[in-house]
N, C-alpha and C positions, 0 to 999 in steps of 0.2 A: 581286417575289420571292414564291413560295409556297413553305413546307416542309411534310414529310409525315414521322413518324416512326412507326414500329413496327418491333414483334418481328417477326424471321422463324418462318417457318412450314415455308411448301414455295414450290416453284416457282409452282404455280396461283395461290398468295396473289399471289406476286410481278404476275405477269399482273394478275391482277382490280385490282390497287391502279396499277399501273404503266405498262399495257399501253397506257392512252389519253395516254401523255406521252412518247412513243417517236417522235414528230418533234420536239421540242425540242430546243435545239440546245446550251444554254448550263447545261449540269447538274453537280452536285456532289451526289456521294453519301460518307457518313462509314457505318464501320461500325466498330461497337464488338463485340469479338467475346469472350464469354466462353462460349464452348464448348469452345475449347481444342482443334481437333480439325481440322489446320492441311486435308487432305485435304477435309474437308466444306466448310470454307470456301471455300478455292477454286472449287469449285461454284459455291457461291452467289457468288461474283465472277462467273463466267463464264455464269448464269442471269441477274442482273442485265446484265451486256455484250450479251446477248444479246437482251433485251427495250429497253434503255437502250443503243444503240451509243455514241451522241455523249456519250455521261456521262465526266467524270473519278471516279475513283474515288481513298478514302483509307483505310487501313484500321488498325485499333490494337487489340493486343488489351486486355480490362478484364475487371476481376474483376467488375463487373454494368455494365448499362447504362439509362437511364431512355426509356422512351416512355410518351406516351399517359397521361402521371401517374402511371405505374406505374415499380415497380423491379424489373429483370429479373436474375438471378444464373443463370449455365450457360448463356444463352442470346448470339444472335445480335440485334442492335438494328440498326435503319439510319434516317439519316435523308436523305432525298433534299430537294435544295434545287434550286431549279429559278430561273431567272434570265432575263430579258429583253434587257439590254442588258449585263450581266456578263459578261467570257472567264473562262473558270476553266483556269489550268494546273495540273499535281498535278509536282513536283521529288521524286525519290530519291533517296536517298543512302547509299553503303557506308563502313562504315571511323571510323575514328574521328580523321578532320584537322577538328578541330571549325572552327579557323581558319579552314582551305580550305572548309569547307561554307557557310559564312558568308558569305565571299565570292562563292561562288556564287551563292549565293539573293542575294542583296544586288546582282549584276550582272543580275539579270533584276526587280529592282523598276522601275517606270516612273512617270511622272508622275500614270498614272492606276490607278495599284495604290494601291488601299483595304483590304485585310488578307493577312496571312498569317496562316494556320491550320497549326501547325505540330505534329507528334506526334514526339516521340523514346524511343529506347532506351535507359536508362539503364545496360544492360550492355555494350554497346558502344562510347555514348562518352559525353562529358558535356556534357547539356542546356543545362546553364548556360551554359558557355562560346558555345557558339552563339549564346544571347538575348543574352548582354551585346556578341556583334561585333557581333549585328546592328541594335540600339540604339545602339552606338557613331558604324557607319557610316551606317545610315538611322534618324535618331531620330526621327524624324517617321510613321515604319511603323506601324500596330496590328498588333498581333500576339494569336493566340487558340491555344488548342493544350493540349497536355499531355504528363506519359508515363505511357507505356505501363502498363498495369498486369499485372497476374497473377493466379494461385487461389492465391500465400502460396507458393508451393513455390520462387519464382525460378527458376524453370526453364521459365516458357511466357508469354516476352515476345518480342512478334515482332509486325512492322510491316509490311501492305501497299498496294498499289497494285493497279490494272486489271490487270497482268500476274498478280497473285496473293501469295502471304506470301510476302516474300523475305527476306533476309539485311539488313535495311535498320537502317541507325542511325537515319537522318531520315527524311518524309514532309512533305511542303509544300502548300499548296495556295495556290494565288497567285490573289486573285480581283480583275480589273482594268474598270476603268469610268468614263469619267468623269462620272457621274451619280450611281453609289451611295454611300449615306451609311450609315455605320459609327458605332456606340455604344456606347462599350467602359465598364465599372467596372471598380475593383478594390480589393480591401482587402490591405495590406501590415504590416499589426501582429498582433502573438498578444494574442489575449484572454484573460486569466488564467481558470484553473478551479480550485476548489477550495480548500484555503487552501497558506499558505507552507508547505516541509516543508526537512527536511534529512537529506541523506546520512548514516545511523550507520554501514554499512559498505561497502567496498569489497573485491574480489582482485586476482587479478595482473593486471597490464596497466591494473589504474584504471578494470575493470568491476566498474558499481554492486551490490552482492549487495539490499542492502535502505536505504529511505529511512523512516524517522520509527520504525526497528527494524518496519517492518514488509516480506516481501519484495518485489522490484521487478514480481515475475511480480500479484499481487495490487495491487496499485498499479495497475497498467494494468487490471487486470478491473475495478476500481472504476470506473474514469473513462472507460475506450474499451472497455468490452464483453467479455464472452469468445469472440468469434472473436480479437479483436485479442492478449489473453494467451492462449490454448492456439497462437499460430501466430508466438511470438516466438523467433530473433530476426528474421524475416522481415518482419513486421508491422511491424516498428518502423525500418525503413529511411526510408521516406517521412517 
């Protein structure tokens, strides 16, 4: 397996970096897209198809993305993974029957299926439910993925494939082999920050106005940044 990850550029980039791997047969490219500018993307979907026929493709969009050690914000990142004896299938999905999609994916796992890399929408439907069918049913799966992200406005989350940004809740990529070996971590606990504090007041509905009498907007600039308070309550869904 080799991978290759950067920013996009232009098409020519695409060529020079891409252009010597266009007989390979067994490809996966992710693209993390924070340009927000569903039109131009698709482009470059169909620049990449065009250099890269045999490639599956998976696409999410993100409020930044990393290559190259670097972090990218407004841009387009891709990483191309390129495989030997790996099939890569990429599954979509419309709609929000989380159950039913589950099921789905879960009826095309095989013996020799080593991950699902899974991307969802979380305005569509909900993510959770999907992981915990498919843990239920295939518990034995790794599974790798995420959602979708945005520029904070909730309003430019959207999921693509090789066809281009669709209407998509799900994105799958099912990578099957019976040779590849897969090494997943994870951390599932909150690490405390800070010290203990307490609610002094609340409004209607049992939103927090202020903790330790100081306000909740300030609170969060202390400890997660001022993007994260100047872009609340958007910021604070995740």
């Amino acid at each position: 397996m080799k991978s290759i990850n950067f920013a996009y550029e232009s098409k020519e980039q695409l060529k020079n970096k891409l252009g010597s791997l266009s007989d390979e047969r067994n490809i996966l490219i992710q693209i993390f897209d924070g340009k927000f500018d569903v039109a131009f993307t698709n482009d470059v979907i169909k620049n990449l198809i065009e250099i890269l026929p045999h490639s599956e493709i998976m696409l999410s969009s993100s409020i930044a993305g990393i290559a190259d050690s670097s972090a990218y914000e407004g841009e387009i990142t891709i990483c191309v993974s390129i495989f030997k004896k790996t099939t890569i299938k990429v599954l979509s999905f419309c709609g929000n029957d989380e159950n039913g999609i589950a099921k789905q994916i879960v009826s095309k796992i095989s013996k020799d299926t080593k991950l699902l890399i899974l991307f969802g929408d979380k305005n569509k439907a909900d993510c959770k439910v999907v992981l915990d069918n498919i843990a239920l049913q295939s518990p034995e799966t790794i599974v790798s993925g995420g959602v979708a992200g945005d520029d904070l406005s909730n309003s430019h989350i959207y999921l693509g494939d090789k066809s281009g940004v669709g209407e998509f809740s799900f994105v799958c990529a099912m990578l099957d082999s019976p040779d590849l070996k897969v090494y997943t971590d994870y951390i599932f606990e909150f690490i405390n920050i800070g010290t203990a504090m307490t609610i002094t007041s609340i409004g209607d509905g049992g939103i927090v106005k202020t903790i330790n009498n100081i306000p909740v907007r300030e609170i969060y600039r202390k400890y997660l940044g001022d993007l994260v308070a100047d872009n609340l309550p958007m910021s604070s869904f995740e």
